[in-house]
Residue frames as qw, qx, qy, qz and C-alpha x, y, z in Angstrom:
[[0.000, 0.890, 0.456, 0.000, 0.00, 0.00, 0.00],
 [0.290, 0.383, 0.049, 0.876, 1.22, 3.56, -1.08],
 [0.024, 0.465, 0.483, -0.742, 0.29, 6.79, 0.95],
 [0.269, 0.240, -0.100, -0.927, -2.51, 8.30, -0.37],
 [0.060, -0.048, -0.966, -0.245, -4.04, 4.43, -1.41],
 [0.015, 0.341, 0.773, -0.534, -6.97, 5.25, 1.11],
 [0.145, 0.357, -0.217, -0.897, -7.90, 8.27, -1.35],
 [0.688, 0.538, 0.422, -0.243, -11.17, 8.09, -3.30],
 [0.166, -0.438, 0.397, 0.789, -9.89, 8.19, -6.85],
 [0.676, 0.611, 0.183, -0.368, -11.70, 8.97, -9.90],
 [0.805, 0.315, 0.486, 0.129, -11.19, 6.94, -13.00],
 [0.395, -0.036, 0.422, 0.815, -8.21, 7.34, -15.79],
 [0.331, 0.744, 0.164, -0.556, -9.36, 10.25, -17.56],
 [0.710, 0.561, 0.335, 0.263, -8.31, 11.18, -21.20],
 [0.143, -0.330, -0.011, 0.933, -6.11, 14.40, -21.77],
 [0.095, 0.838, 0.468, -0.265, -8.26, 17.20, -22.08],
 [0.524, 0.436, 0.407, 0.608, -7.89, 20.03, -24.43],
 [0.053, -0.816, -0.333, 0.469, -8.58, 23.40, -22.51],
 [0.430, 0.891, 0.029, 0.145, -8.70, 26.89, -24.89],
 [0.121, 0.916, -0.351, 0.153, -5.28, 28.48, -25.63],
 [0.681, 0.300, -0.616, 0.258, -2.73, 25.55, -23.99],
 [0.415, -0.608, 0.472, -0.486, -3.72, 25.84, -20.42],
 [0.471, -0.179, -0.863, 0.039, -3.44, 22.79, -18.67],
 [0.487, -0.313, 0.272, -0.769, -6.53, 22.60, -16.10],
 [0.258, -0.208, -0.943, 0.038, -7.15, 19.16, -14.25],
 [0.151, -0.526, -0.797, 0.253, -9.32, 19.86, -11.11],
 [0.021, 0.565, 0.252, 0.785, -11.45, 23.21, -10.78],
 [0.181, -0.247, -0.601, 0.738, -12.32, 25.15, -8.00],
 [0.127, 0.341, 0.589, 0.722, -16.08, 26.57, -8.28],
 [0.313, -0.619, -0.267, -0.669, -18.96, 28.99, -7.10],
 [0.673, -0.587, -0.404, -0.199, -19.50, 27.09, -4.05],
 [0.641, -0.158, -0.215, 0.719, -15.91, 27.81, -2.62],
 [0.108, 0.570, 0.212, 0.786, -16.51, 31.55, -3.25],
 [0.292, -0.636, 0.127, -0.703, -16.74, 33.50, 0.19],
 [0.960, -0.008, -0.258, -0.112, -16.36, 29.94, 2.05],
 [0.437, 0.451, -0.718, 0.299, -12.70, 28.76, 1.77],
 [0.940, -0.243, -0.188, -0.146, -13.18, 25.82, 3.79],
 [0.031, 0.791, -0.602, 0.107, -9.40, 24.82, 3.32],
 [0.896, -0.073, 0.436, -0.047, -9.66, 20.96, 3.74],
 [0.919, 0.368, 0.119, 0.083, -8.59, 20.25, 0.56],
 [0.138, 0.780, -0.565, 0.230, -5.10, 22.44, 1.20],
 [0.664, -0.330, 0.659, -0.123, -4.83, 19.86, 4.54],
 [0.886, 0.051, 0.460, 0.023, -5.19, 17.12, 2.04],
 [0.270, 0.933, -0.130, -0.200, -2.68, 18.07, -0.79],
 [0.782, -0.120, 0.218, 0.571, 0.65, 16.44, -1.59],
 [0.531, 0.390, 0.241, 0.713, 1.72, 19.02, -3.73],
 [0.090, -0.618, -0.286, 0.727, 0.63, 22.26, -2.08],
 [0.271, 0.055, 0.549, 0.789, -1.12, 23.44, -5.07],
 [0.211, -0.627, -0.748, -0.059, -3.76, 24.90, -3.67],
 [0.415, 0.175, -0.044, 0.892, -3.67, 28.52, -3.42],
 [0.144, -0.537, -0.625, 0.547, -5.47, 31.09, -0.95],
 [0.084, 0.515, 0.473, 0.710, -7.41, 33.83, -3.03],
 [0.280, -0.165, -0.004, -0.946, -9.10, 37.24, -1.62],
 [0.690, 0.074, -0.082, -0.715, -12.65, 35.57, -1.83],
 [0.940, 0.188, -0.028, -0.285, -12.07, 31.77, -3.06],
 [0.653, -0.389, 0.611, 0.221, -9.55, 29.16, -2.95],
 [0.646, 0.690, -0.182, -0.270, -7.64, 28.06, -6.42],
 [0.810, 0.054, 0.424, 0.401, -5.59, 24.83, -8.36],
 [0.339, 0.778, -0.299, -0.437, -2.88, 25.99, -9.82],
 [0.898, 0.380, 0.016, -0.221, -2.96, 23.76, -12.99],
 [0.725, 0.538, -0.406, 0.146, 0.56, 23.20, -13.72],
 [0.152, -0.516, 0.621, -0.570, 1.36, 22.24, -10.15],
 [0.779, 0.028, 0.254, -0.572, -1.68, 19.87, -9.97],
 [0.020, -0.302, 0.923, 0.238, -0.66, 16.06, -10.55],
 [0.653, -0.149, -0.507, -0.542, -4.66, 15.09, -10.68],
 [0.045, 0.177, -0.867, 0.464, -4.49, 13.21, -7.55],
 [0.466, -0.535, -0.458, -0.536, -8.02, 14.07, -6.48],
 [0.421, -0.053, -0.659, 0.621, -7.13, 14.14, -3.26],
 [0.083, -0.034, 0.129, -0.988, -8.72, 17.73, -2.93],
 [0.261, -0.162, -0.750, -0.585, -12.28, 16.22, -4.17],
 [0.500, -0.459, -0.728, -0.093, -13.91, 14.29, -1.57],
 [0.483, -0.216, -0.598, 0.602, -13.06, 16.53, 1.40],
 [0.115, -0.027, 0.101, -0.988, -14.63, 19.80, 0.47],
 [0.070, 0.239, 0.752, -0.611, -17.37, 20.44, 2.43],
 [0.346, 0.502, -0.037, -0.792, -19.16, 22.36, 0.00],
 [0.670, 0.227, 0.688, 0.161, -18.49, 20.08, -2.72],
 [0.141, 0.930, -0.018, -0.339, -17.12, 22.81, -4.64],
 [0.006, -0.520, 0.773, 0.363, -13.97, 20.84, -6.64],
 [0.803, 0.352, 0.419, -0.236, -14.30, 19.12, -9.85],
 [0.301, -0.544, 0.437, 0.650, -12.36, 18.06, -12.41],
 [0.071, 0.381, -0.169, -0.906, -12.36, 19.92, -15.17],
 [0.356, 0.047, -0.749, -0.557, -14.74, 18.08, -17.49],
 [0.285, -0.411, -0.861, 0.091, -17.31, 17.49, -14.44],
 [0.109, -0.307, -0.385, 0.864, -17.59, 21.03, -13.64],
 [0.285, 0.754, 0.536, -0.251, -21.83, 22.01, -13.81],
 [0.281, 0.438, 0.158, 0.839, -22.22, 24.26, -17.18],
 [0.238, -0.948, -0.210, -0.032, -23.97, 26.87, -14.49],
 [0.671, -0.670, 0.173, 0.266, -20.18, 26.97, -13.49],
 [0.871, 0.390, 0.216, 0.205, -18.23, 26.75, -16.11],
 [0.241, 0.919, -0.123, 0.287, -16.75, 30.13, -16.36],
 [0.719, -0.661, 0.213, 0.023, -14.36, 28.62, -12.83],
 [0.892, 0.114, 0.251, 0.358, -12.34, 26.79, -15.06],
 [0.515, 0.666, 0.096, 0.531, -11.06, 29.42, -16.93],
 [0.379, -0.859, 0.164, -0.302, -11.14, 32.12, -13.63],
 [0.730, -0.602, 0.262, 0.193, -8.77, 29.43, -11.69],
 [0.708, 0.277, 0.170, 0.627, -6.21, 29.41, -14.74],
 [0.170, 0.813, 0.212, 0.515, -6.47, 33.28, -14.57],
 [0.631, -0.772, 0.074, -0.018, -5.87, 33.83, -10.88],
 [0.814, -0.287, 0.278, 0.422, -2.31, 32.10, -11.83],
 [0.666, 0.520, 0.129, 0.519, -1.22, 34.59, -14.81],
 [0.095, 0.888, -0.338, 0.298, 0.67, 37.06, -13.03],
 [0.424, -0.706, 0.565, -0.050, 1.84, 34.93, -10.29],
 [0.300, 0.497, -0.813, -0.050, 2.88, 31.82, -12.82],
 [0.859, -0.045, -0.495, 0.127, 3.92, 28.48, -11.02],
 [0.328, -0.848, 0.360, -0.207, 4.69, 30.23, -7.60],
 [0.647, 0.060, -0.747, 0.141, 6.07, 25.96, -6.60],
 [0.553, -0.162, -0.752, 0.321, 3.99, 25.89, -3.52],
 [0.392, -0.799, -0.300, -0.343, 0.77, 27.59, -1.66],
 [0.676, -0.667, -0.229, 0.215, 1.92, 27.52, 1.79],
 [0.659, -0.112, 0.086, 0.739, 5.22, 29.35, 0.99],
 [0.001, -0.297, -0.284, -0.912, 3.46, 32.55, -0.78],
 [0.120, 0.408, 0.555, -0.715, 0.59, 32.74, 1.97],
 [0.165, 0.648, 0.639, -0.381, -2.64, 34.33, 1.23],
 [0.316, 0.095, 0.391, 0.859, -3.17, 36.46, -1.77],
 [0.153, 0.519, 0.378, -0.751, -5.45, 39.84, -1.35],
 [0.376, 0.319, -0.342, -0.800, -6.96, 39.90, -5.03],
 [0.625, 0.228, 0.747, 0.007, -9.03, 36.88, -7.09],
 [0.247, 0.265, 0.732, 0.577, -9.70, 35.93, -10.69],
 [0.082, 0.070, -0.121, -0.987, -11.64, 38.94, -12.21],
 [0.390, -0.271, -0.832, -0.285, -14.54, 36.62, -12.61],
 [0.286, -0.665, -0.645, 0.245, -15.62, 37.31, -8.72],
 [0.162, 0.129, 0.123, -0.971, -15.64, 41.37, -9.10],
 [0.388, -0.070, -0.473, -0.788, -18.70, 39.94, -10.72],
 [0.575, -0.308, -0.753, -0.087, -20.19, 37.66, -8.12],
 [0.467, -0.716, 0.115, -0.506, -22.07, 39.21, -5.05],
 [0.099, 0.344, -0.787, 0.503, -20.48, 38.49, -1.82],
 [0.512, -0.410, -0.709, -0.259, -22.50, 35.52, -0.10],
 [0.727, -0.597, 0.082, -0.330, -24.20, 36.12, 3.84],
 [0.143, 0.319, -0.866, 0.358, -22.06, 34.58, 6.67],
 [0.588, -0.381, -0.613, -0.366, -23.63, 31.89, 8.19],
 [0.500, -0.116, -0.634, 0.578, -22.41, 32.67, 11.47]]
């Protein structure tokens, strides 16, 4: 048994074709959006999971597909990329976007918290706390 055996995993996929040469595996989407839960950072190997203003974000070329990140959010708010609701759809693109100034930082936890998000949520009303 390997570490990580215990891990739901979702079935070989195909490679995927995203617009312009991004590479996008899993997606972070609406439901993470005012949220940030943060399980799926705890459950990471790769620290590719990055802390956003508003929402949490895979950065794609850091992402080995693991799924690790999948089952644990509470929300149920990660999907990869070819499972993500078309109500959602626009996420995919927003979590590649969130990563074109800062790149391939190599590793969330080292760059901390990041005070801006993918231009996508200037458009999305801030949700109610449930607290």
């Amino acid at each position: 048994m390997f570490p990580g055996d215990d891990v739901a995993r979702r079935p070989e996929r195909p490679p995927s074709h995203p617009a312009k040469g991004e590479q996008v595996t899993y997606v972070i989407a609406f439901p993470c959006v005012d949220v940030k839960d943060k399980s799926c950072i705890e459950e990471c190997p790769v620290d590719c999971i990055y802390e956003g203003d508003r929402m949490l974000y895979i950065q794609p070329d850091e992402c080995v597909d693991c799924g690790a990140c999948e089952p644990v959010c509470p929300v149920e708010a990660i999907f990869y990329e070819d499972d993500v609701p078309e109500e959602w759809n626009d996420y995919t693109a927003a979590n590649a976007e969130f990563f074109a100034d800062l790149g391939s930082p190599g590793g969330a936890a080292k760059l901390g918290a990041q005070d801006f998000d993918a231009p996508l949520l200037a458009t999305v009303a801030r949700k109610e706390s449930e607290s």
